[in-house]
N, C-alpha and C positions, 0 to 999 in steps of 0.2 A: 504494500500500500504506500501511496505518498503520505509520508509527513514532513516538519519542518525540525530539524535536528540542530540541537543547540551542543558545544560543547567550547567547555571552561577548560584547557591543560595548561600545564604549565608552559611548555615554549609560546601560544597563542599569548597567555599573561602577560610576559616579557616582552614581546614583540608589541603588542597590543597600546603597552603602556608607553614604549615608544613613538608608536606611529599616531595614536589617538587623539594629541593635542596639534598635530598637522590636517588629519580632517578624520570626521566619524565615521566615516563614510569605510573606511579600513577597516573598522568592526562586522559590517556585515556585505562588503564583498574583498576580492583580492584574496590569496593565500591563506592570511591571516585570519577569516574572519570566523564570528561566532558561531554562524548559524550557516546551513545552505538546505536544499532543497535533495531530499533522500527517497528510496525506495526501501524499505525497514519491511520485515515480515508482519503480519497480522498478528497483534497480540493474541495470546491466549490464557484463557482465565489460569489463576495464581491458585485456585483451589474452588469449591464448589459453593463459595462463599461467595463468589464474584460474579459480575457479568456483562458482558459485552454491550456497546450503544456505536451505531452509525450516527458519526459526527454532523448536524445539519447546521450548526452554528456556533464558533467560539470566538465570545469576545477578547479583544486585547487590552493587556493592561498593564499599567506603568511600569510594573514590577516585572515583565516580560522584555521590556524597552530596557531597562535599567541592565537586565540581566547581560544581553545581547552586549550593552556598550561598559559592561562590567563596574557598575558605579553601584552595586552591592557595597554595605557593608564587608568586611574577612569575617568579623564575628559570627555571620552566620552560615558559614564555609562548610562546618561539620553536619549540617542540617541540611546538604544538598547535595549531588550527587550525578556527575557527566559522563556518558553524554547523557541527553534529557532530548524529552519532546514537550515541550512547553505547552502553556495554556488551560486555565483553571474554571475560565467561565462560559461554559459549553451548555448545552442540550442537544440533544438526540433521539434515536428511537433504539428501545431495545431489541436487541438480532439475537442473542444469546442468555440463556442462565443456567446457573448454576445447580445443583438440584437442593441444593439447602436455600436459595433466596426463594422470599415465598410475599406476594402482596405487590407485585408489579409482573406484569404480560408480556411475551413478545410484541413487541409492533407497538406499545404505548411510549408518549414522549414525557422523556426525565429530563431530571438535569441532576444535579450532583453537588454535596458539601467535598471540598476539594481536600481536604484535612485528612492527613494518613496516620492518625491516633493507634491507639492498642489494639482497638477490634482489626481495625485492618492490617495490622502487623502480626496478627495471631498473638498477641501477646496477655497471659492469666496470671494474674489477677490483673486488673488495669490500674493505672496510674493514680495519680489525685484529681490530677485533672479530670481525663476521662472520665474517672468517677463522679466526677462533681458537673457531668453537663460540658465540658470544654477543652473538648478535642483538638481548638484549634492551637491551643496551647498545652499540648500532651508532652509527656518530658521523656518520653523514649521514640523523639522523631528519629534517632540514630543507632536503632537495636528492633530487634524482633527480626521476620521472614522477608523485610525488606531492606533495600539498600537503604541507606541517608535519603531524608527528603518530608519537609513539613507539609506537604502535598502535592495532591496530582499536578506535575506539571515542570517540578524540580526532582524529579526520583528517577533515577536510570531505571530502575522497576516497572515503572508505572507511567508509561507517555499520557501526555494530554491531548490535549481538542486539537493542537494543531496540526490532525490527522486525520485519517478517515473514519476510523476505528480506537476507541477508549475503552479501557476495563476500568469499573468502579467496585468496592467492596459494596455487600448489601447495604452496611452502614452508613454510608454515605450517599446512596440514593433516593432521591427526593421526585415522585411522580407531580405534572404539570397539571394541575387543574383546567379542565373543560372552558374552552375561552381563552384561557393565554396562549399570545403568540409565542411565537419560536425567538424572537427579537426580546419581547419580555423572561422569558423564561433565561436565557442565555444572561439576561441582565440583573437577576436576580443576587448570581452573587454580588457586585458591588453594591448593589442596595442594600446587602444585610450587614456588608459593613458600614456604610452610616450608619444603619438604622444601629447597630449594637453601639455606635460610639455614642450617638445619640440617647441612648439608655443607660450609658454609663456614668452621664453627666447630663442628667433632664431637665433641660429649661422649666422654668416656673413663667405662667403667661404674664407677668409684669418684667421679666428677664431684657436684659440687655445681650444680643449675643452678638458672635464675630466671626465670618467663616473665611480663613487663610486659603485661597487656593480657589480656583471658579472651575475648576477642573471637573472629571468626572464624581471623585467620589467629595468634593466640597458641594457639586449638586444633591448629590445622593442624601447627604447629610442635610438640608436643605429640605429637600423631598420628604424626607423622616420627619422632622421638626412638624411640617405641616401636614403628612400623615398622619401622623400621630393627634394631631385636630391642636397645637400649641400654637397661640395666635401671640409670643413671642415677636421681640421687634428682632428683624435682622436685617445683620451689615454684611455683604460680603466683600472681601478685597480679591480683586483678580483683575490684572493689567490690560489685556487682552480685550476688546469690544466684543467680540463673539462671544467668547465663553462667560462674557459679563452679561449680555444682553441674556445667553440661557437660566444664568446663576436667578436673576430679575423674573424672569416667566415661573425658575422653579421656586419659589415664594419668597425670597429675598424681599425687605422693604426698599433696599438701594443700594448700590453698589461701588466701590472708592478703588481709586488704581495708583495712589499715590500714600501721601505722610499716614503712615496708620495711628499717630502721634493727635493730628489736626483730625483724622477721623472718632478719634474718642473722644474726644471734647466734644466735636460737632453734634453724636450720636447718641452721649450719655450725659454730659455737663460737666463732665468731670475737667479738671485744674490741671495744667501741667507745670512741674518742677523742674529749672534746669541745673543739676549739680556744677559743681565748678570745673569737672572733666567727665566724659561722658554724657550719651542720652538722655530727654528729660524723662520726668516718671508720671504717668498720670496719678494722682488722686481722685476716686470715683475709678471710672472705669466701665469697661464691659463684665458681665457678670460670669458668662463663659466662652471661651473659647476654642472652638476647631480649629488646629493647624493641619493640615494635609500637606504641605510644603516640607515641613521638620528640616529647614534650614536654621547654621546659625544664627541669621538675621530675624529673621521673623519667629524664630524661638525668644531670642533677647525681649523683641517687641510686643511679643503676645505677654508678657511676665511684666514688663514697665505698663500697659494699658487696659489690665487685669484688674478687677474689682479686690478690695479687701473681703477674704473670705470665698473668690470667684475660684473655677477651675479650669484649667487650660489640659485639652485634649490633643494629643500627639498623635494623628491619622499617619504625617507623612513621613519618608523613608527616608533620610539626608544622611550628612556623612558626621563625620566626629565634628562638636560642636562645643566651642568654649562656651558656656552662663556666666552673669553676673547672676547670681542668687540671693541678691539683696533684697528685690522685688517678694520673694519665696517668704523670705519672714519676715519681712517689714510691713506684708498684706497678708500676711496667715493665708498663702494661698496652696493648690493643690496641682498637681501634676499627675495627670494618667497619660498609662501610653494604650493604645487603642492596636489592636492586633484581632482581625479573625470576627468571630464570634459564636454561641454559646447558648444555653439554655437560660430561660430567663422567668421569673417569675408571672403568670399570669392568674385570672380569676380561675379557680379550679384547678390551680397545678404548674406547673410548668412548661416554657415553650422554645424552642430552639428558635433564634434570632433568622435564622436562615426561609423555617416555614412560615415566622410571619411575617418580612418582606415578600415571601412569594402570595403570602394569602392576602396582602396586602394591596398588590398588583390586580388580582385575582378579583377584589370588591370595587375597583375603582379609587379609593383611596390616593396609589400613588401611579401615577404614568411616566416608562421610560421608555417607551417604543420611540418618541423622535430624537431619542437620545441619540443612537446607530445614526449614524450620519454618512460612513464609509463602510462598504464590506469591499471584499478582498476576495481572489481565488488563490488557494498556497500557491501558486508558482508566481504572483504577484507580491511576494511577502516583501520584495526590497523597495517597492515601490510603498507597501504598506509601513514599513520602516520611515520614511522619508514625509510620509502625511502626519503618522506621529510625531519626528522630528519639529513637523512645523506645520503645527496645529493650526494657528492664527491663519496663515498662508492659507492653507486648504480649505479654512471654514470646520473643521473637525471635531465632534465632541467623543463619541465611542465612533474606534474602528472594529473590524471583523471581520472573522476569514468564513466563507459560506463554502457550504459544501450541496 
């Protein structure tokens, strides 16, 4: 089958790190590069636990991009595993199962929690996590019947969507409710990460809030907010006019492409203070904040224009980043980092953050069908590369590879 094959080795590393600040473009073609376009055998199920899905839609996502031009983190080196077929945010139809998977049909369209926790490593007893609902932070991603790999998509074990053909564990199979597209369905997972960062730090409807990033999953978060029915005020910051004009449709009260300093004052009333070296700090402030960037800069920023008492959510994936932490206890404030997501308390019990973005979708609540703005056929993957690069340019908000 075609899929799209990524791989990290060492002499690409080296080489990579040389040619990459000459053009990016070296990461995915030339000699060098990350990724190319392969003819790889048909998976086949890992045990009778698993089961097969023809690919009809995976979305792409940062963390695919990032991969490809190697602006990972190292930290999280031991937790992945090359070569890989990437791509985590898929639907399809099932072709194959297993004889222990039982409550999803041949021929019916899933999609899939991308998380390769204990059940799907074979591993008895399961973790703390696992046990507690959150798989997506299991602590044997690098132990049990599979290689290294925090899910489908970074696991030599385990190729992703961007193939023709995916094997999922029963546990992480999620069937599409009657009515969702295949566009919805595919987009599911980033909307369960907002919606979980979102739960993690719930606005209150008098809330000042603040969303870093107009990007896919700073909409998503967005989406969530007003899913969720919170008539909270929001700011979002995103440079970009396109992905600002979407940030503004997805319920945004207004959106700021400049001093995020002049926007909390503007937004909350809050005072700014300027030290005699260094940024100023606001007093007052926004009450929470989403970052999806998780750059130094805007990590700094989000902590100086932070409410005493507020919390700042870390969505995005950036590199090593000095703090002033003055902000931290001078405003008794909080720091989450947002990873995945998880079972979560609802009326009656408990609910994985994953089925209620899809049930979400599902009642009209939230819409991301005109999110998809580009699909892709895999042997167009370097052109798919190059609209990611340059979003603005293209008009781009989700790209996708269709099968």
């Amino acid at each position: 089958m075609k899929a799209l094959l990524l791989n990290l080795d060492p002499l690409r590393f080296v080489a990579l790190n040389i040619l990459r600040p000459l053009s990016v473009k070296f990461c995915y073609t030339g000699p060098f590069s990350t990724v190319k376009l392969a003819d790889i055998p048909e998976p086949e199920l890992p045990s009778q636990e698993w089961l097969k899905i023809k690919t009809r839609l995976c979305g792409v996502c940062g963390s695919d991009i990032n991969l490809m031009f190697m602006k990972d983190s190292p930290t999280a080196m031991p937790f992945t595993s090359f070569p890989c077929v990437p791509g985590h945010e898929f639907c399809g139809e099932v072709v194959e199962t297993g004889r222990d998977v039982t409550g999803v049909k041949i021929g019916e369209l899933v999609t899939a929690i991308p998380a390769l926790g204990c059940e799907a490593r074979g591993i008895k007893p399961v973790c703390r996590s696992c046990a507690a609902g959150i798989p997506g932070n299991c602590e044997n991603f690098a132990e049990g019947s599979l290689a290294p790999g925090m899910f489908t998509g970074i696991c030599s074990d385990v190729g992703g969507g961007f193939a023709e053909y995916v094997v999922v564990h029963r546990s992480q199979v999620v069937r599409v409710p009657k009515g969702v597209s295949q566009q919805s369905a595919a987009l599911t997972e980033p909307l369960a990460v907002g919606l979980q960062a979102v739960l993690d730090n719930l606005p209150g409807k008098n809330d000042r809030v603040l969303v870093i990033g107009g990007g896919v999953i700073g909409a998503m978060v967005i989406k969530s907010i007003r899913g969720l029915g919170i008539g909270c005020d929001i700011t979002a910051a995103e440079p970009s006019p396109f992905a600002a004009a979407y940030a503004k449709k997805s319920g945004a009260d207004r959106t700021v492409s400049g001093d995020l300093i002049k926007a909390a004052i503007d937004a909350t009333g809050g005072r700014a203070y300027k030290p005699l070296l260094g940024g100023p700090v606001v007093m007052g402030g926004f009450d929470r904040v989403y970052d999806t960037v998780g750059h130094r800069h805007t990590l700094n920023t989000s902590l100086r224009i932070l409410a005493t008492g507020g919390t700042l959510s870390v969505l995005g994936i950036g590199g090593d980043a000095k703090l002033d932490l003055t902000p931290l206890w001078l405003k008794l404030q909080t720091v989450k980092g947002c990873y995945a997501y998880r079972e979560n308390p609802v009326k009656g019990g408990r609910k994985q953050a994953f089925n209620m973005a899809l049930d979400m979708i599902a009642v009209g609540k939230v819409h991301v069908d005109d999110m998809l703005t580009h699909r892709f056929r895999l042997e167009d993957y370097k052109k798919m590369i190059e609209t990611n690069v340059s979003k603005g340019k293209y008009k781009a908000m989700k790209t996708a590879f269709e099968f």
